[in-house]
N, CA, C and O atoms as a CHARMM CRD file, in Angstrom:
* protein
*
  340
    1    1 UNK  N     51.20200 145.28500 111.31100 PROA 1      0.00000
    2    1 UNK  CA    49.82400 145.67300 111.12500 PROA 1      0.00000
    3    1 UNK  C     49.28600 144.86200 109.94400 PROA 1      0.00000
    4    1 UNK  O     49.67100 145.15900 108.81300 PROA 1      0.00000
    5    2 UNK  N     48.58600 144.04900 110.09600 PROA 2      0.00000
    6    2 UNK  CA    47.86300 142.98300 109.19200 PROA 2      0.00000
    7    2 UNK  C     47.34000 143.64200 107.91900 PROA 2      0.00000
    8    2 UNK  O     46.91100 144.75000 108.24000 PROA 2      0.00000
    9    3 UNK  N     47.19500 143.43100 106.60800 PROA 3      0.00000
   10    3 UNK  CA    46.07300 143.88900 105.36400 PROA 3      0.00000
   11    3 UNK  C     45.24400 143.15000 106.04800 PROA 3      0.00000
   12    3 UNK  O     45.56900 142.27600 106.85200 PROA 3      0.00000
   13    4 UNK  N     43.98400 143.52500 105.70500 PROA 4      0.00000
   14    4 UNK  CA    42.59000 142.65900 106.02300 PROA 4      0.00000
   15    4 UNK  C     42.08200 142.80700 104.62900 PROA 4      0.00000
   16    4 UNK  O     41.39900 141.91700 104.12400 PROA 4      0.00000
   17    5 UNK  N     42.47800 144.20800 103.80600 PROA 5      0.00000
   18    5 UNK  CA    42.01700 143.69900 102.44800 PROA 5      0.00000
   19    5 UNK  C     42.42200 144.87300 101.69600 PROA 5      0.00000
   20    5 UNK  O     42.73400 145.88600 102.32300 PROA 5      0.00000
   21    6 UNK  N     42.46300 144.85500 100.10200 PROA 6      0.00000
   22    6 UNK  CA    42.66200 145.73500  99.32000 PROA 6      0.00000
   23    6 UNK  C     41.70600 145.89200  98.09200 PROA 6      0.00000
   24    6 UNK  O     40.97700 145.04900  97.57100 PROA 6      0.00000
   25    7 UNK  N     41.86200 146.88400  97.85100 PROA 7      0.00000
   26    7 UNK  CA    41.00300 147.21500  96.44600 PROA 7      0.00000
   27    7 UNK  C     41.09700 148.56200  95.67600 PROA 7      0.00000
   28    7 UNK  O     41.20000 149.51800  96.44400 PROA 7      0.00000
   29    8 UNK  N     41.09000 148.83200  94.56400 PROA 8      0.00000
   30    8 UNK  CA    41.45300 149.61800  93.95600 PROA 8      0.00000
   31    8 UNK  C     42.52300 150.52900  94.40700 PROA 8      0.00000
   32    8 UNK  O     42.36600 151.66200  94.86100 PROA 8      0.00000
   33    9 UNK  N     43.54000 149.94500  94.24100 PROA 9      0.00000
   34    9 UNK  CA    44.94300 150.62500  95.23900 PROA 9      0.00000
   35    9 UNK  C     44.38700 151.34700  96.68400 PROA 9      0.00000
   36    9 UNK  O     44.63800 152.43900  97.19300 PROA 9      0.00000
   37   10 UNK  N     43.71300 150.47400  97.00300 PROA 10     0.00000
   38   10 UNK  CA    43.67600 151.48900  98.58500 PROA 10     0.00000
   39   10 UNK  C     43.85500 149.88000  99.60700 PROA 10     0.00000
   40   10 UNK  O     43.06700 148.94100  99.49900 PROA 10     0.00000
   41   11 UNK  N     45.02100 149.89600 100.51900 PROA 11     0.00000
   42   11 UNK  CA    44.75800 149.06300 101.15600 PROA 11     0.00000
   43   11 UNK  C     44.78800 149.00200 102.52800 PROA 11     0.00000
   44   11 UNK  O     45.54800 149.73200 103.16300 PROA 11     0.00000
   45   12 UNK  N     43.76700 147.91600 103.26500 PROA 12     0.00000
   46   12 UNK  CA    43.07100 148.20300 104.61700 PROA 12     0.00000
   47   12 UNK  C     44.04400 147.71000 105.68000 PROA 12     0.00000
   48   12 UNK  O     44.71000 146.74800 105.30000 PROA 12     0.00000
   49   13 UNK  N     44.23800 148.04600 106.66300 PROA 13     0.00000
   50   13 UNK  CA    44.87000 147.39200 107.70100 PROA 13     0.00000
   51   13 UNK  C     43.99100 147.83500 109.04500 PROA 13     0.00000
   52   13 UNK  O     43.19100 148.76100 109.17700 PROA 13     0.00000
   53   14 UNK  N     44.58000 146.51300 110.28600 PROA 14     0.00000
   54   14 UNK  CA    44.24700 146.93100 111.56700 PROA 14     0.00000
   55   14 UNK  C     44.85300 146.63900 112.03900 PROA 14     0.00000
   56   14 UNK  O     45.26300 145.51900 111.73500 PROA 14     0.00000
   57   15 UNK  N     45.54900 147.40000 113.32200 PROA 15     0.00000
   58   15 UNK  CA    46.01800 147.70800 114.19700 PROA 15     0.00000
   59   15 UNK  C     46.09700 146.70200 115.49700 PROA 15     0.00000
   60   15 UNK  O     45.59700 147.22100 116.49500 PROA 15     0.00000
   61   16 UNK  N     46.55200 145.53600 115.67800 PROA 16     0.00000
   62   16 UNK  CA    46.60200 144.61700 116.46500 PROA 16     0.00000
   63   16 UNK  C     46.35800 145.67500 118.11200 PROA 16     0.00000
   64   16 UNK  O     47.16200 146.46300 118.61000 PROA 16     0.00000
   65   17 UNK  N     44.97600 145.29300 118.60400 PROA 17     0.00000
   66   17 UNK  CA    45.39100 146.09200 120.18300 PROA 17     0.00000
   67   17 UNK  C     45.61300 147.68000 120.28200 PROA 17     0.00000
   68   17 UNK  O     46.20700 148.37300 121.10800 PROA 17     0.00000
   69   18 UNK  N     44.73300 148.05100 118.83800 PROA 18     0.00000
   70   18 UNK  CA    45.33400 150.19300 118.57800 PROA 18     0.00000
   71   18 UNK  C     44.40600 150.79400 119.31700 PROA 18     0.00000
   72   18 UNK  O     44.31700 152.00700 119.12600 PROA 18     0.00000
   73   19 UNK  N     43.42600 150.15600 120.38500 PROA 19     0.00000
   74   19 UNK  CA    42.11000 150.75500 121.20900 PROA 19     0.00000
   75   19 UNK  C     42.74700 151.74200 121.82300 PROA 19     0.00000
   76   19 UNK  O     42.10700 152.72200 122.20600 PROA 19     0.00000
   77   20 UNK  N     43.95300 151.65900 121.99600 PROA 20     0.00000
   78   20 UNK  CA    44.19800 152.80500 122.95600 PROA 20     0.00000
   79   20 UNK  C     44.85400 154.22600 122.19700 PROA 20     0.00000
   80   20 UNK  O     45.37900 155.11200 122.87300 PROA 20     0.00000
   81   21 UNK  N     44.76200 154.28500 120.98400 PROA 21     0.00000
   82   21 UNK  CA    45.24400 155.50600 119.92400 PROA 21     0.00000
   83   21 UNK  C     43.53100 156.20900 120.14400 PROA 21     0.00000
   84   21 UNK  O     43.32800 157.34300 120.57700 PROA 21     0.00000
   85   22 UNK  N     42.46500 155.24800 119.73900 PROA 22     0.00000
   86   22 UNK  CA    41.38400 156.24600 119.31300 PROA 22     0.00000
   87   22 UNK  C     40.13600 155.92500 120.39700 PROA 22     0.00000
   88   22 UNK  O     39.14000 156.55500 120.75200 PROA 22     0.00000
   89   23 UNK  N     40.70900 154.61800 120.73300 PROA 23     0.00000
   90   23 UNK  CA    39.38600 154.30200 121.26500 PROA 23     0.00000
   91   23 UNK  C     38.46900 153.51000 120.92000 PROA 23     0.00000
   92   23 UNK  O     38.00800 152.56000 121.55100 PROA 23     0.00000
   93   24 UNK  N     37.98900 154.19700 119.13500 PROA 24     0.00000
   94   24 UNK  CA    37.09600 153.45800 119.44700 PROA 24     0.00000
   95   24 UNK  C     37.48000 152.59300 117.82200 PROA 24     0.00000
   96   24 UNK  O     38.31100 153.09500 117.06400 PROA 24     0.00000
   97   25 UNK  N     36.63100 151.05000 117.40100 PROA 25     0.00000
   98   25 UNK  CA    36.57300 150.25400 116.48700 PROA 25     0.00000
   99   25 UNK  C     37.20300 151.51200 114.95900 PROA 25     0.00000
  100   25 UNK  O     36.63600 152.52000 114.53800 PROA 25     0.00000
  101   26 UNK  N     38.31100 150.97900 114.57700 PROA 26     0.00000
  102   26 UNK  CA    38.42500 151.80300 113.36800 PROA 26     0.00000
  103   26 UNK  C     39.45300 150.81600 112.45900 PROA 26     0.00000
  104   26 UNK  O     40.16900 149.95800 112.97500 PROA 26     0.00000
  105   27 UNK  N     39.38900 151.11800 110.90100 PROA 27     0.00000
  106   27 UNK  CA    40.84200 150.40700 110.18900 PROA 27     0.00000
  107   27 UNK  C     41.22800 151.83700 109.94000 PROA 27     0.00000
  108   27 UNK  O     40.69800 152.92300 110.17300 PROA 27     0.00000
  109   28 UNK  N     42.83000 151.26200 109.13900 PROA 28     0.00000
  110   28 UNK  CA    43.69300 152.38200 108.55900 PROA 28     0.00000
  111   28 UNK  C     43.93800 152.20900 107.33900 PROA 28     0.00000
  112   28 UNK  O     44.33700 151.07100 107.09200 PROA 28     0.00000
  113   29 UNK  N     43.83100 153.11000 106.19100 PROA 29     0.00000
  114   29 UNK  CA    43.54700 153.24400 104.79400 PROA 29     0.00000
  115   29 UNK  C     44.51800 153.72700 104.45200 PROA 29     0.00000
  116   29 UNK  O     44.52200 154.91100 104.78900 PROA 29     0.00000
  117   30 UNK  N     45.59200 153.37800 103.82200 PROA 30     0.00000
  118   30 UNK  CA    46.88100 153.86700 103.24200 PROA 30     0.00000
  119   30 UNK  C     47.80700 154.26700 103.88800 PROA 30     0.00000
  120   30 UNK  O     48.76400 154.80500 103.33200 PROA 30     0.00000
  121   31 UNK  N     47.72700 154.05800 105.54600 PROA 31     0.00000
  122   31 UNK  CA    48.55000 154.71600 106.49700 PROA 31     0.00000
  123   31 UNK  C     48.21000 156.27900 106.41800 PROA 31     0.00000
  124   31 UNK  O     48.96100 157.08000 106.97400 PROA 31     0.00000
  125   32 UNK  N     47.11500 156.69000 105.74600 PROA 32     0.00000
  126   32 UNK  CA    47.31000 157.79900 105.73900 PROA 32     0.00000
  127   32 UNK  C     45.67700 158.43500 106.82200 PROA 32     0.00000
  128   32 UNK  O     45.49300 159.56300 107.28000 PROA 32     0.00000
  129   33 UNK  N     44.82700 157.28600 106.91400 PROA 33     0.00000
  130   33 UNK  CA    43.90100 157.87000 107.53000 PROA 33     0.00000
  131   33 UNK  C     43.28500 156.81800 108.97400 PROA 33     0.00000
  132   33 UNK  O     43.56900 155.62200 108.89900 PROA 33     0.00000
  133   34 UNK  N     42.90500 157.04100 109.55900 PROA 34     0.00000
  134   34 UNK  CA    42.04200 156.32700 110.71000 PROA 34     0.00000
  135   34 UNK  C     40.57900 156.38800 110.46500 PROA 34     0.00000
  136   34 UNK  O     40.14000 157.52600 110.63200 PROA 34     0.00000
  137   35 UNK  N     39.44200 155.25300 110.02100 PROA 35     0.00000
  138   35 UNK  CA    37.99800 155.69900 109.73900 PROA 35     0.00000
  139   35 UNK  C     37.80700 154.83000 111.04500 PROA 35     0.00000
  140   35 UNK  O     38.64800 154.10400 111.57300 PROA 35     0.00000
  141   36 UNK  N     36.49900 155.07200 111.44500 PROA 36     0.00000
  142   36 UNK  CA    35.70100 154.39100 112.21000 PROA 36     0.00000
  143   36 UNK  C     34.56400 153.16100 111.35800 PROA 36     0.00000
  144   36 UNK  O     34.05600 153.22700 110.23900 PROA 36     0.00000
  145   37 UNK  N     34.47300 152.24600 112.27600 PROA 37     0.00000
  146   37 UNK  CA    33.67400 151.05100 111.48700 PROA 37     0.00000
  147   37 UNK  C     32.54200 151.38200 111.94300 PROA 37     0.00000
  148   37 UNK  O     31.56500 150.80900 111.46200 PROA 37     0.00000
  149   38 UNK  N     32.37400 152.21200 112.80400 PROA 38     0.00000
  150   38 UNK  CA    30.82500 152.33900 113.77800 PROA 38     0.00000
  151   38 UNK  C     30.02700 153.37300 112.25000 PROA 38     0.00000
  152   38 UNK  O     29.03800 152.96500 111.64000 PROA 38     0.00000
  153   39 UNK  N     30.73700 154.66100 111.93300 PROA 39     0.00000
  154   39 UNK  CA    30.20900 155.46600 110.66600 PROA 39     0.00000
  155   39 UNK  C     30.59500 155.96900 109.75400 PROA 39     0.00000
  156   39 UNK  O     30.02800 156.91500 109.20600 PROA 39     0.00000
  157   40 UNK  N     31.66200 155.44400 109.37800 PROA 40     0.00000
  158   40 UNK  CA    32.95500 155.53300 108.82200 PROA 40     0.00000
  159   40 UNK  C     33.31200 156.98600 108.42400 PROA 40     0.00000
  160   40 UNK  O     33.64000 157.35300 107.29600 PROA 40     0.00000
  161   41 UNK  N     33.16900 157.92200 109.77900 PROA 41     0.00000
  162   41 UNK  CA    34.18900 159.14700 109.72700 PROA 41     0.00000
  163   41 UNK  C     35.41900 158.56200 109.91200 PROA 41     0.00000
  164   41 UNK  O     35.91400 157.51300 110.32300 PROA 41     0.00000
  165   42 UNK  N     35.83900 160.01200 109.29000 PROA 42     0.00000
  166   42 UNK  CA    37.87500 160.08300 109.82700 PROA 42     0.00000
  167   42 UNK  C     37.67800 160.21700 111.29700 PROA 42     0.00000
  168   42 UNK  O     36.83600 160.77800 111.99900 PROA 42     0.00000
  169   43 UNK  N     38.89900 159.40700 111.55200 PROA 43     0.00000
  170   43 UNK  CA    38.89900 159.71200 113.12200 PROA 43     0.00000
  171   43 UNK  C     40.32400 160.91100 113.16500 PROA 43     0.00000
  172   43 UNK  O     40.39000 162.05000 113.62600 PROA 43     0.00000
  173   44 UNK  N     41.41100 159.99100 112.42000 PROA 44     0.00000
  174   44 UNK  CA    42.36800 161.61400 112.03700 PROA 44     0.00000
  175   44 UNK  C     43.35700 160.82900 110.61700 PROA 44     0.00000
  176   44 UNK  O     43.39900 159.60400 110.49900 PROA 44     0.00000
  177   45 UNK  N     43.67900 161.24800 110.18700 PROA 45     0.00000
  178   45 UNK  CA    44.40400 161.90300 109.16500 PROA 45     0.00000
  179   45 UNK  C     43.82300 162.30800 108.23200 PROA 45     0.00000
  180   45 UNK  O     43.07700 163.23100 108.55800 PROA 45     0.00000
  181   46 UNK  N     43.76600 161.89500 106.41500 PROA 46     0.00000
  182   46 UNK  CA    42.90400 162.27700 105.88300 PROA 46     0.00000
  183   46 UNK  C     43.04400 161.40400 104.62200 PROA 46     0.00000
  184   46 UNK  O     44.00500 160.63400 104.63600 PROA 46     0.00000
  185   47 UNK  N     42.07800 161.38700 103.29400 PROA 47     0.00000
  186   47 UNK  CA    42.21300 160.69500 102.50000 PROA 47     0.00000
  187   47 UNK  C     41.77000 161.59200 101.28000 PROA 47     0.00000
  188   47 UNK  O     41.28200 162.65400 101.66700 PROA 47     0.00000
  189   48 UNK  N     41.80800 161.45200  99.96800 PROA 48     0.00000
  190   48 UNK  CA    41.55600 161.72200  98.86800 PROA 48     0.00000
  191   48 UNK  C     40.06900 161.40800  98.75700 PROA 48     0.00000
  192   48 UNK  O     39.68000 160.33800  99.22500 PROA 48     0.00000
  193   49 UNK  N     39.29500 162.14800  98.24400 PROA 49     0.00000
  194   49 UNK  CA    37.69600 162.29400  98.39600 PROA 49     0.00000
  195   49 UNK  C     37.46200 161.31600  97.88600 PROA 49     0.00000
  196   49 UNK  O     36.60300 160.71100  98.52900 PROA 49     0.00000
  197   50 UNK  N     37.93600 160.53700  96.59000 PROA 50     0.00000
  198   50 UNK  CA    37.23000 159.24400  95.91400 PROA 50     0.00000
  199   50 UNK  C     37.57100 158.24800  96.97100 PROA 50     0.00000
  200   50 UNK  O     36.69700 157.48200  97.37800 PROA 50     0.00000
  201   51 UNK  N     38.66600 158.21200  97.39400 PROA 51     0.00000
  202   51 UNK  CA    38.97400 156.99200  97.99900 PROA 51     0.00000
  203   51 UNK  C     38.65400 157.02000  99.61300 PROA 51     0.00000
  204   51 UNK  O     38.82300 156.06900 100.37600 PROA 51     0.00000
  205   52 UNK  N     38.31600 157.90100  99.84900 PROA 52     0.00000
  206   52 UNK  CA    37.40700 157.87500 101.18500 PROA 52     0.00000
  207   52 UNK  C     36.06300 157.35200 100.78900 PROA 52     0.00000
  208   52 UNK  O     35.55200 156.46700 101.47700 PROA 52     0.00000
  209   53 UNK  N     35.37200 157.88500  99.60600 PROA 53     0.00000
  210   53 UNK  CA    33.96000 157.41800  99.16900 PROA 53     0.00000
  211   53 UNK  C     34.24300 155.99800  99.36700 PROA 53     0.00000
  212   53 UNK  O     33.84500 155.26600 100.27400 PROA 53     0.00000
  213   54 UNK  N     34.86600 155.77600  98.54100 PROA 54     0.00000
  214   54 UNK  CA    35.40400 154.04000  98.58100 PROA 54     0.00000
  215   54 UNK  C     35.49000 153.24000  99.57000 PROA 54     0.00000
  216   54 UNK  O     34.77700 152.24500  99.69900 PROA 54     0.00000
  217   55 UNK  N     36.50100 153.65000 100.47600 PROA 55     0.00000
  218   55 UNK  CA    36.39800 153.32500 101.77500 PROA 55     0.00000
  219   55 UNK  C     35.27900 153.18200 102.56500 PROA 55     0.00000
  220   55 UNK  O     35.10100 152.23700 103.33300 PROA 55     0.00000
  221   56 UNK  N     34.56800 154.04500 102.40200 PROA 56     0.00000
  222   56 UNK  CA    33.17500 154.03400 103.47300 PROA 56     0.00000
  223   56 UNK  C     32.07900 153.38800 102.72500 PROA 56     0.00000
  224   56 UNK  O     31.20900 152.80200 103.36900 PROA 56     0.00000
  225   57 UNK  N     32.02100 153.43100 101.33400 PROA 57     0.00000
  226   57 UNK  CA    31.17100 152.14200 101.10700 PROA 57     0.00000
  227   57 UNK  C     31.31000 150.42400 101.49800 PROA 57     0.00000
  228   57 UNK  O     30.46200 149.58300 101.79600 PROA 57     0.00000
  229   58 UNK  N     32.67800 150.37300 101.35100 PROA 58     0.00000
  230   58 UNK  CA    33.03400 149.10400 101.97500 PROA 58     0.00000
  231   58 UNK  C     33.34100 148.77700 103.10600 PROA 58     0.00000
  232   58 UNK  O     33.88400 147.71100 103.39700 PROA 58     0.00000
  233   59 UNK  N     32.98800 149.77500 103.98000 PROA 59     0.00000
  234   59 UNK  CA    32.95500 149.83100 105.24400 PROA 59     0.00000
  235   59 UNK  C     31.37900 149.45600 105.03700 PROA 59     0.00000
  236   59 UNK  O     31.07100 148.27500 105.19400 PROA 59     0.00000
  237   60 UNK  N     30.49900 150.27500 104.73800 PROA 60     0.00000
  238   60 UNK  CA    28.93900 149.95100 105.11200 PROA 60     0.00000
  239   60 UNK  C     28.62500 148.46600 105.10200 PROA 60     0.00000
  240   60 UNK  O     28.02800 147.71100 105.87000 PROA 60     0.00000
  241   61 UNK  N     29.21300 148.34200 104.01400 PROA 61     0.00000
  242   61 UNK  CA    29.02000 146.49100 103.40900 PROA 61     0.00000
  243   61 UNK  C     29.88000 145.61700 104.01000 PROA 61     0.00000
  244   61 UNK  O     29.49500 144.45900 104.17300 PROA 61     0.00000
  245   62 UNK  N     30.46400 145.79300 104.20300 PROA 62     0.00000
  246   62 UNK  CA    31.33500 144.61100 105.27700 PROA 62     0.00000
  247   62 UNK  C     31.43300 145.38100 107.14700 PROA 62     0.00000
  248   62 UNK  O     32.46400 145.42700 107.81800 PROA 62     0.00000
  249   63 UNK  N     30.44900 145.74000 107.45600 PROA 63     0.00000
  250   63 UNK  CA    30.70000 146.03500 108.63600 PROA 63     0.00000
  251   63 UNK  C     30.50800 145.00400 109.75600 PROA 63     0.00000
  252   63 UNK  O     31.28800 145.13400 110.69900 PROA 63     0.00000
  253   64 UNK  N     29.62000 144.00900 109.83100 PROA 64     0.00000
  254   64 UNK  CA    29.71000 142.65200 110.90000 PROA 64     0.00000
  255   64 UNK  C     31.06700 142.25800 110.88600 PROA 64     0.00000
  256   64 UNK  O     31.91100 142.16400 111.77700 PROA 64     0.00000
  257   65 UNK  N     31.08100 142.06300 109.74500 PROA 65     0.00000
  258   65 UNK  CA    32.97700 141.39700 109.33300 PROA 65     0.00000
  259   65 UNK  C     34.14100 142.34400 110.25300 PROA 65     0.00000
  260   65 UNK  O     34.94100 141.78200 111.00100 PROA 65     0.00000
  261   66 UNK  N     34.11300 143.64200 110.10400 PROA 66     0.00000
  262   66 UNK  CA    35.10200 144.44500 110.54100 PROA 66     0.00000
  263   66 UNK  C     34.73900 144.33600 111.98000 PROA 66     0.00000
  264   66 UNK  O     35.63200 144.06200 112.78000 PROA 66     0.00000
  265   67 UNK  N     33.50100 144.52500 112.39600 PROA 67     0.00000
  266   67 UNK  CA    33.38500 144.70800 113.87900 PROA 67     0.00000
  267   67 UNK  C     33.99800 143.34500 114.36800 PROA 67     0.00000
  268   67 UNK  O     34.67400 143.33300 115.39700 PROA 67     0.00000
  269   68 UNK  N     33.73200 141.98900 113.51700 PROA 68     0.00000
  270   68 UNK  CA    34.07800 140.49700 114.34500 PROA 68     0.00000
  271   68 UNK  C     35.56300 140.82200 114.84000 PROA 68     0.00000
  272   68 UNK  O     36.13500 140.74200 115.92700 PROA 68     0.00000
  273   69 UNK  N     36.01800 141.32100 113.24700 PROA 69     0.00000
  274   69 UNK  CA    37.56700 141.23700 113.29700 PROA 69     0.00000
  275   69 UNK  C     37.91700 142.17500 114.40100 PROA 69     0.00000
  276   69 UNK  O     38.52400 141.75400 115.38600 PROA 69     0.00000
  277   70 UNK  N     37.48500 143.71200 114.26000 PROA 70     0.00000
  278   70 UNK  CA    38.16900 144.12600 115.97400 PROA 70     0.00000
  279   70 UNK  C     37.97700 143.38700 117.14000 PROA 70     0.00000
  280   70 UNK  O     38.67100 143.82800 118.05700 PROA 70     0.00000
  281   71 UNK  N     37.35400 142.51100 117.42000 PROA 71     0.00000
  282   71 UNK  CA    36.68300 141.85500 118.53300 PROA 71     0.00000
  283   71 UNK  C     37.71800 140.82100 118.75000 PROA 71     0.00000
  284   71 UNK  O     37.88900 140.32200 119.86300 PROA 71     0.00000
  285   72 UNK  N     38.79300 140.30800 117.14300 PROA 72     0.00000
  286   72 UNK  CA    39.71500 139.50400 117.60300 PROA 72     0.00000
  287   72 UNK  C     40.79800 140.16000 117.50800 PROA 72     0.00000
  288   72 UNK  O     41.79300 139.44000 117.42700 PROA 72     0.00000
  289   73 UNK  N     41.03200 141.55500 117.48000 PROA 73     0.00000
  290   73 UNK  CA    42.74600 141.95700 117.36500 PROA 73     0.00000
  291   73 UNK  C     42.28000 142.03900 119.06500 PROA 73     0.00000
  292   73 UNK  O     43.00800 141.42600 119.84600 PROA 73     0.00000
  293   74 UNK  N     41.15200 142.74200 119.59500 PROA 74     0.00000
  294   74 UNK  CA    41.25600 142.91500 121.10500 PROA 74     0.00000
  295   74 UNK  C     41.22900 141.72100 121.68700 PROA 74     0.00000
  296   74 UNK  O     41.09000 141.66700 122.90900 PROA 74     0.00000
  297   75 UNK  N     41.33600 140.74300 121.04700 PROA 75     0.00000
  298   75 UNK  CA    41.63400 139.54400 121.55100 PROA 75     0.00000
  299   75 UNK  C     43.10900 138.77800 121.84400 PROA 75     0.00000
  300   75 UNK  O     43.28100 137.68300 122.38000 PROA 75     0.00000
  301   76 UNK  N     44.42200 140.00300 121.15200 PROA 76     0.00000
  302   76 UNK  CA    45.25600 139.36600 120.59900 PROA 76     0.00000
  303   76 UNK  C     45.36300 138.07800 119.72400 PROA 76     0.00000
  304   76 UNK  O     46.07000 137.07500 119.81700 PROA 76     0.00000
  305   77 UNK  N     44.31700 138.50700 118.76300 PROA 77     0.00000
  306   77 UNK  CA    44.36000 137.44400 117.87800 PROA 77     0.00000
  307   77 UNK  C     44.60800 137.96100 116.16000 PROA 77     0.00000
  308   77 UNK  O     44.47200 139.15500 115.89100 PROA 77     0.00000
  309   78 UNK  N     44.91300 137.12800 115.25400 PROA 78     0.00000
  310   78 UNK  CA    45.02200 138.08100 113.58700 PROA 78     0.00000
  311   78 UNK  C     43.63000 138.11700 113.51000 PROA 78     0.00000
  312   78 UNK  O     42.83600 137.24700 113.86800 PROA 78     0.00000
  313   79 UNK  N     43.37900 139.36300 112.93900 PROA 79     0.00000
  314   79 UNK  CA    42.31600 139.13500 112.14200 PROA 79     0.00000
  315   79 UNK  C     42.16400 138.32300 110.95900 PROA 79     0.00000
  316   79 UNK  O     43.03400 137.88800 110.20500 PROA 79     0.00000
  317   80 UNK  N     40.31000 138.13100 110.90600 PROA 80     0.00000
  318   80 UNK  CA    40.62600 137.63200 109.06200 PROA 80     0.00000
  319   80 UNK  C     40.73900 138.63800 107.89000 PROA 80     0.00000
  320   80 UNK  O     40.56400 139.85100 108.00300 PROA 80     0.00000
  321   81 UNK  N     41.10500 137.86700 106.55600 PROA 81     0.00000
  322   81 UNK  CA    41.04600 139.09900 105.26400 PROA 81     0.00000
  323   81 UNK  C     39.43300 139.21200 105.54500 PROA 81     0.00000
  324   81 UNK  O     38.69700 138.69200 106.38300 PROA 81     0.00000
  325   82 UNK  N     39.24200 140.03800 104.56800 PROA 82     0.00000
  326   82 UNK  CA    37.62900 140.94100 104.36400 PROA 82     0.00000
  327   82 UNK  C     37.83400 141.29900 102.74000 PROA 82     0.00000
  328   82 UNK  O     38.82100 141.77600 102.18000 PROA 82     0.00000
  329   83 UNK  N     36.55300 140.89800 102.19700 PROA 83     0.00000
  330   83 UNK  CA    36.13500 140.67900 100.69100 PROA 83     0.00000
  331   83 UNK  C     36.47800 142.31400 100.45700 PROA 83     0.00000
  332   83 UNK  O     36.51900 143.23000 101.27800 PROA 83     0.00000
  333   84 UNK  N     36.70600 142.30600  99.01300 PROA 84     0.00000
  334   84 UNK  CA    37.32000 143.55600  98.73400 PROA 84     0.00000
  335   84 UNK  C     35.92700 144.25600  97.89000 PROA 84     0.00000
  336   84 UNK  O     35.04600 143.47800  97.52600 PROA 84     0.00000
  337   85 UNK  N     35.80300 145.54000  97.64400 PROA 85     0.00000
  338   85 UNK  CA    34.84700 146.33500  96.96300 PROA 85     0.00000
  339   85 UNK  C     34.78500 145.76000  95.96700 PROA 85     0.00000
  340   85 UNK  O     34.03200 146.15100  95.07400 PROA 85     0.00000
């Protein structure tokens, strides 16, 4: 499972081909959570309230980026890194 990026000890990964866990466009934040890139809810596990804040701001701000990049794991391809908060 690729980093695509890190920042303040929280770091991002995606799921080469994981469409079929949730469905729909999401990264994973510490292994501990699934957000969505579409509004950055949890899809399931859970995170620590700051670092979900965190998360979903840099979700807002890099979201073209995240959507390109799912567009190439469903491609079987790596994604790229993504600028950190």
């Amino acid at each position: 499972m690729p980093v695509i990026s890190m920042f303040y000890g929280i770091i991002i990964r995606m799921y080469l081909l994981d469409n079929k866990h949730h469905n729909i466009p999401h990264v994973h934040a510490e292994y501990e959570a699934s957000i969505s890139i579409a509004d950055g809810e949890v899809l399931a596990g859970q995170l620590p309230r700051k670092q979900l804040r965190l998360v979903q701001a840099w979700i807002e701000l890099r979201r073209d980026e995240l959507t390109a990049d799912w567009e190439l794991a469903l491609s079987d391809e790596k994604p790229y890194k993504i600028a950190p908060l």
